[in-house]
DOKOLGU-347468 format. One record per atom (N, C-alpha, C, CB): y, z, x; residue in three letters. Coordinates in steps of 0.2 Angstrom, whole numbers, plus 5000, padded with zeros to 4 digits. Glycine has a CB too. Example, Ala and Ser with C-alpha at 12.3 -4.5 7.8 and 13.67 -1.06 7.14 Angstrom:
BEGIN
497250395066ALA/497850395062ALA/498450395066ALA/497850455057ALA/498950355064SER/499550365068SER/500050395064SER/499750295070SER/
***
This chain:
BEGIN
500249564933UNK/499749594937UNK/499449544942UNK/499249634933UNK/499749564950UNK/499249544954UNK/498349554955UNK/499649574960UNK/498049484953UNK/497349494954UNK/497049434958UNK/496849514947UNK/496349484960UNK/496149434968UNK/495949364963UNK/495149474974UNK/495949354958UNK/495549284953UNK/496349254952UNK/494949304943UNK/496849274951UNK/497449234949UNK/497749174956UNK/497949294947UNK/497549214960UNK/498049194966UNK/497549184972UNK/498749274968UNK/497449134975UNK/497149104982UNK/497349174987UNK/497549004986UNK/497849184990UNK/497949234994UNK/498549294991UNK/498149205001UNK/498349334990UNK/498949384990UNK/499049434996UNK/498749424984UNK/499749424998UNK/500249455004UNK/500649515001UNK/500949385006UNK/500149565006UNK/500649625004UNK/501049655010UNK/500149685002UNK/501649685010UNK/502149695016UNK/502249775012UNK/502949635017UNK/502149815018UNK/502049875019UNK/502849905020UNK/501549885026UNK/503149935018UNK/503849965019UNK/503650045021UNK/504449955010UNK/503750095029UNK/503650175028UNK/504050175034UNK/502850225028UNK/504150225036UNK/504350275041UNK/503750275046UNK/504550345038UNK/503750265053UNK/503250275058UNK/502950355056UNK/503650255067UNK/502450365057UNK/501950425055UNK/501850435049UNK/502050485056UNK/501850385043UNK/501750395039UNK/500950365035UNK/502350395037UNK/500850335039UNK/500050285038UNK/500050225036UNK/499650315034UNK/500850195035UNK/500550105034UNK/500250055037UNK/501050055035UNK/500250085044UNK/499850035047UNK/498850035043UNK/499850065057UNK/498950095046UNK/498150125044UNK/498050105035UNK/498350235045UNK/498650115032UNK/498250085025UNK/498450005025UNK/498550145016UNK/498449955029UNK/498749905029UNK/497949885031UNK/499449895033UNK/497649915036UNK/496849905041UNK/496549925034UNK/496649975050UNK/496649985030UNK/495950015026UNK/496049965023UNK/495850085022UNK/496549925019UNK/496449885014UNK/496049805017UNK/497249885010UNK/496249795022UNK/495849745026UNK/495149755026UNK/496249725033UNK/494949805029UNK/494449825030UNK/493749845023UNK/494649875034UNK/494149845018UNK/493849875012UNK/493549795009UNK/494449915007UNK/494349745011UNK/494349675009UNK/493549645011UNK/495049645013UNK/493549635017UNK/493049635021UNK/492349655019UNK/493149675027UNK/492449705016UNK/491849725015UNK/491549695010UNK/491849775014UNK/492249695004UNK/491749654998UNK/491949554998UNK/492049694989UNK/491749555004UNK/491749485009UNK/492149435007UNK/491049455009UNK/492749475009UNK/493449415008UNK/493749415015UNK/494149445003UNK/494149385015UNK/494449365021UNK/495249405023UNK/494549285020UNK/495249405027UNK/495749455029UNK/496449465035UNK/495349505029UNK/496849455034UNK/497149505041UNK/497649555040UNK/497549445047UNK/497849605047UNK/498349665043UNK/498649665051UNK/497749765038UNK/499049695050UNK/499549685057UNK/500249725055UNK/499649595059UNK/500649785063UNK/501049785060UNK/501649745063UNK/501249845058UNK/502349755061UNK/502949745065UNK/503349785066UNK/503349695064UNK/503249815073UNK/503749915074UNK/504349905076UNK/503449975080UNK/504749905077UNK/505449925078UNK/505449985083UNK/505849945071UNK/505750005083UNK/506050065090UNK/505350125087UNK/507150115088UNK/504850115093UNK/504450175092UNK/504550245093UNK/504050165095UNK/504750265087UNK/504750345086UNK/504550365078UNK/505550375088UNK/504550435080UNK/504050435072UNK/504950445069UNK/503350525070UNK/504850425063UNK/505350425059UNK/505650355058UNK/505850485061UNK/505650305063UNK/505850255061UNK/505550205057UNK/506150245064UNK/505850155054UNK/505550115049UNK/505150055053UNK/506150085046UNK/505050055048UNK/504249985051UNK/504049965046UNK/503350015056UNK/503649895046UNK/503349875042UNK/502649825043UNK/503949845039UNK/502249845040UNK/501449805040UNK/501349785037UNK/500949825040UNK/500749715035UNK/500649665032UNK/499749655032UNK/501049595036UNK/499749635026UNK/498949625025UNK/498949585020UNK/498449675025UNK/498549525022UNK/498249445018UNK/497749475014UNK/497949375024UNK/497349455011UNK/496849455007UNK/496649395004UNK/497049495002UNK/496049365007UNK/496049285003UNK/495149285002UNK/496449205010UNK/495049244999UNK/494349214995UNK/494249145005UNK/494749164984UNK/494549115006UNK/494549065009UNK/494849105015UNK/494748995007UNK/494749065020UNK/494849095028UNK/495649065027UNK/494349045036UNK/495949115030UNK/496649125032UNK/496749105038UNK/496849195031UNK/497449045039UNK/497349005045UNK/498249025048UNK/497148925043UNK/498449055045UNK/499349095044UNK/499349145050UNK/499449145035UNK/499849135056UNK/499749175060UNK/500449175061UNK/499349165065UNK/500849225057UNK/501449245054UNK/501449305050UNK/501849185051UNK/502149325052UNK/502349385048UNK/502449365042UNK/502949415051UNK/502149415034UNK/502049395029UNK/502949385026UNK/501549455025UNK/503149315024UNK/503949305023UNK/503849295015UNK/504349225027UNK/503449305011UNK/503449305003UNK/502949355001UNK/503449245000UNK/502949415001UNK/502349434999UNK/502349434990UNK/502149515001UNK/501749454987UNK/501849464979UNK/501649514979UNK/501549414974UNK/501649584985UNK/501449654982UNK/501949674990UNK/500449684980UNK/502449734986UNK/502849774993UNK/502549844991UNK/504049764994UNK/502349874994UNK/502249934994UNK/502749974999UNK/501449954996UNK/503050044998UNK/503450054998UNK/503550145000UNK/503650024994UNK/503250165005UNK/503050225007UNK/503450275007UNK/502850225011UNK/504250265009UNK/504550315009UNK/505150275005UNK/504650335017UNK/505350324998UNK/506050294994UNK/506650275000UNK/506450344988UNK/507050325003UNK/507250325006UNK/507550275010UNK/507150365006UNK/506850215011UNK/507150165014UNK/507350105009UNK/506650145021UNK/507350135004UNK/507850094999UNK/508550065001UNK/507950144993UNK/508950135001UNK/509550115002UNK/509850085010UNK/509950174999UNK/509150085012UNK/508950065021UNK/509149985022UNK/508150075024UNK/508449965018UNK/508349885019UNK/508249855013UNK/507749855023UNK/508349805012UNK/508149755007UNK/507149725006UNK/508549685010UNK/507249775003UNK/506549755001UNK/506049694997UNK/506349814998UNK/506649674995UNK/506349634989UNK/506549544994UNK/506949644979UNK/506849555000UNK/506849505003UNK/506249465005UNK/507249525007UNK/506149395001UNK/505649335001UNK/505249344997UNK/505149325007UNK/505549404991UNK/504849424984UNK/504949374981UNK/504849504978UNK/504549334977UNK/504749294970UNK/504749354966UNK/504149224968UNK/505149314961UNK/505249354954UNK/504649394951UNK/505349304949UNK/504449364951UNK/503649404950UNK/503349434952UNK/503149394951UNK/503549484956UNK/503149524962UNK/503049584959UNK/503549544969UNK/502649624964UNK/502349704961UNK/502549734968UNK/501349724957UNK/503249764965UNK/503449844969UNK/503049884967UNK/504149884967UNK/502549944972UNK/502249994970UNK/502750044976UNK/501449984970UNK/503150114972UNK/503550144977UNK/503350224975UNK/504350114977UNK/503350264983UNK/503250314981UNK/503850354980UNK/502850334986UNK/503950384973UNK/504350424973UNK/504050454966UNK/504950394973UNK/504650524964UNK/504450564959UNK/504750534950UNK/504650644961UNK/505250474953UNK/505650434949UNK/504950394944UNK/506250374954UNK/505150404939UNK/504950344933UNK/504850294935UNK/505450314928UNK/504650234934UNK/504850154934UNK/505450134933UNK/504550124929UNK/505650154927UNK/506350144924UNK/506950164930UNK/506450204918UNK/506950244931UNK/507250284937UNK/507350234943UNK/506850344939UNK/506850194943UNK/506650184950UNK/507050104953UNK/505750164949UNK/507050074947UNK/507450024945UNK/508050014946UNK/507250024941UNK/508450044941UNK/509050094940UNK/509250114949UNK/508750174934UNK/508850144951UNK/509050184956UNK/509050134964UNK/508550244957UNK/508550104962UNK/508250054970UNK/508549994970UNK/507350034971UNK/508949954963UNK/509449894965UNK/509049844965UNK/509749904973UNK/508149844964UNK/507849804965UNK/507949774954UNK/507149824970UNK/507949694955UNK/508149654949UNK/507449634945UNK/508449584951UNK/507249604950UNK/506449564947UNK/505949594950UNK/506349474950UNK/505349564946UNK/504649584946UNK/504549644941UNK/504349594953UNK/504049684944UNK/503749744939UNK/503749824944UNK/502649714938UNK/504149874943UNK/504049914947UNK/503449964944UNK/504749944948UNK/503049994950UNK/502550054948UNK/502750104954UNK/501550024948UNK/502750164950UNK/502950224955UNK/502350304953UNK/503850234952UNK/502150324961UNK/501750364960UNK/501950424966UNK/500950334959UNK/502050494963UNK/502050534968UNK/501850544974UNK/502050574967UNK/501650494978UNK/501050504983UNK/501150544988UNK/500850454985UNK/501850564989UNK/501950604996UNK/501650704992UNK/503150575001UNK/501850694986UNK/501650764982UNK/500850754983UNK/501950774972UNK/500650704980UNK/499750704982UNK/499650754987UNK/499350624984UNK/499850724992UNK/499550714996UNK/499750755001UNK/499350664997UNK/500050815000UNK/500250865002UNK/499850954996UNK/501250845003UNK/499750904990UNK/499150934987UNK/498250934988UNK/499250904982UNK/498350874991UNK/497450874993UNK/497550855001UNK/496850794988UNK/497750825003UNK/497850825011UNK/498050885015UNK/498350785011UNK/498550915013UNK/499150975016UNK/499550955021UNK/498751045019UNK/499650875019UNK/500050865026UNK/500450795022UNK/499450845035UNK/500950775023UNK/501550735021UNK/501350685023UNK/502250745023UNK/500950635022UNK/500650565025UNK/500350525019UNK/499950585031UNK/500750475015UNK/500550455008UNK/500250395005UNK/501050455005UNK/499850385014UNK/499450315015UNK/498850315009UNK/499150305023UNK/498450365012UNK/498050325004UNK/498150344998UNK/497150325004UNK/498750414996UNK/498950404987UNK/498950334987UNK/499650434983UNK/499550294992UNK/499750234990UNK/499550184989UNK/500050214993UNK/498750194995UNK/498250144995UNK/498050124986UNK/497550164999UNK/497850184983UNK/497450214976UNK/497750184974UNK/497250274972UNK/498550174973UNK/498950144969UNK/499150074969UNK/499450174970UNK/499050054975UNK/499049984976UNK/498349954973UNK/499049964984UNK/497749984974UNK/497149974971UNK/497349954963UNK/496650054973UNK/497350034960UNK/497450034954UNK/498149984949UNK/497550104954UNK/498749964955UNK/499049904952UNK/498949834951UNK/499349904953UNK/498549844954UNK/498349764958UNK/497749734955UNK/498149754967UNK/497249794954UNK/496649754955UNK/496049714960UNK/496649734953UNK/496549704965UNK/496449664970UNK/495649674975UNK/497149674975UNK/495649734974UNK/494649774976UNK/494549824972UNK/494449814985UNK/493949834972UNK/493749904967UNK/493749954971UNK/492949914962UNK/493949994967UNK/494150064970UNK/493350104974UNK/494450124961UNK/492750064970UNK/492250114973UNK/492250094981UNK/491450104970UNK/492250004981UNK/492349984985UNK/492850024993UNK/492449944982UNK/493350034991UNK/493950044994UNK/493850134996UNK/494650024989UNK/493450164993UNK/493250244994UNK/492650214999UNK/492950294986UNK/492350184999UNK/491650195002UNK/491650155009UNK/490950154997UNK/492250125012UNK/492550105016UNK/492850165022UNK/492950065012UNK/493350185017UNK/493650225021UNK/493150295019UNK/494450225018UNK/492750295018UNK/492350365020UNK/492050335026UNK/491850395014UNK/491650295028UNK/491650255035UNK/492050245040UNK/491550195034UNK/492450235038UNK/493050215044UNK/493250295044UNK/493750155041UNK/493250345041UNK/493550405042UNK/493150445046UNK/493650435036UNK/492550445044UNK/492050485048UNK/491950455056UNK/491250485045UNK/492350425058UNK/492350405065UNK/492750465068UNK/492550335067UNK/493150495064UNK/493750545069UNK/493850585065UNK/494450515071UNK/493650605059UNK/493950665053UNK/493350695050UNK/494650625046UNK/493450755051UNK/493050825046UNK/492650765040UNK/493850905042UNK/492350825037UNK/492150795030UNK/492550835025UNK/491250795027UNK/492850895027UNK/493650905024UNK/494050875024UNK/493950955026UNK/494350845027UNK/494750795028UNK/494650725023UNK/494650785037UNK/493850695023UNK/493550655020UNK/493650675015UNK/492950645021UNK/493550705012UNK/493550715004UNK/494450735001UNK/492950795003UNK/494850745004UNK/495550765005UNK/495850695001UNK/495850775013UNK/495650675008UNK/495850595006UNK/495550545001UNK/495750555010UNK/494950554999UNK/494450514995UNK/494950544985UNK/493350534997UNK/495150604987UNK/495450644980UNK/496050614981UNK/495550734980UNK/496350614986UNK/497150584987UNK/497150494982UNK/497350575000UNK/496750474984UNK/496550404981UNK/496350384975UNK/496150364985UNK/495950434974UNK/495550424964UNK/496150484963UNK/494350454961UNK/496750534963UNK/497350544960UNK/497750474958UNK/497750594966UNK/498050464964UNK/498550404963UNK/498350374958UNK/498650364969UNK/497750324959UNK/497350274956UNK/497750284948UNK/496350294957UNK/497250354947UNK/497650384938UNK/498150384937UNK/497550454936UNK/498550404944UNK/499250444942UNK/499850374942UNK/499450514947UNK/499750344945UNK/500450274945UNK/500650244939UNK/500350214949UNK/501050244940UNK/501550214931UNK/501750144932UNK/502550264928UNK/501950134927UNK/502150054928UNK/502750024921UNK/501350014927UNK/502849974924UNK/503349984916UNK/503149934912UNK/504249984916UNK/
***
């Protein structure tokens, strides 16, 4: 288990489909970071802007100021938004052995494994695009995934990471919308497996 006490900086690399919210949960996770006064940066790298195609975002998380102004080339957490860009890219490219895959799908751990080609580290898998077409009503599986990254990592507390993004949300979204999402994140949180 990736935690903020094991590891000086932990590097997360965002794997979705453009509209699907990596960037956004790559910012909330920086921004939450921040709050409980760590150090941070989140950034993405897009490829052909349209929605549907692939991209990928990065966010640092460190205790000490972060002097790294590069794209994350080893993370030890890939989060992984859309399965489908499984059989796309190489995801596990620059993971050490050790890494924590968190990927959205309805597969097992096991399944997930078996099915995605990936060897090493630890897989955790949570339905997040079902969440969040359950409390959301819309196919966007950035913060189930967030909850989940939360809930595998450890890396911030969850009250933390809700009381953030209820801030950062109320600048543009209903308090319907607020509370959609704040459910979407304490779901996942519970619901991600691990093996």
């Amino acid at each position: 288990m990736v935690t903020a006490a094991s590891k000086s900086m932990i590097e997360i690399r965002w794997h979705a489909r453009a509209g699907q919210g990596a960037v956004t949960a790559a910012k909330l996770t920086a921004e939450a970071a921040l709050a409980a006064g760590m150090h941070f940066q989140a950034f993405p790298e897009y490829g052909p802007e349209r929605t549907g195609a692939p991209i990928q975002a990065f966010t640092r998380l460190s205790q000490e100021p972060i002097f790294i102004h590069a794209n994350v080339e080893q993370p030890s957490v890939v989060v992984i938004l859309d399965p489908t860009l499984l059989g796309l890219i190489d995801v596990t490219t620059g993971v050490p052995d050790d890494g924590v895959y968190i990927i959205n799908t309805e597969w097992t751990p096991a399944e997930a494994r078996k099915n995605s080609g990936i060897k090493n580290g630890t897989i955790h898998t949570v339905d997040a695009s079902g969440i969040a077409m359950e409390t959301i009503k819309r196919p966007i599986p950035n913060t189930p995934m967030l909850g989940a990254l939360i809930s595998v990592t450890h890396i911030l507390e969850l009250e933390i990471v809700i009381e953030d993004m209820k801030k950062s949300f109320a600048k543009k979204f209903s308090q319907a919308i607020i509370d959609a999402n704040v459910e979407a994140v304490e779901r996942s949180y519970k619901e991600v497996k691990g093996e």
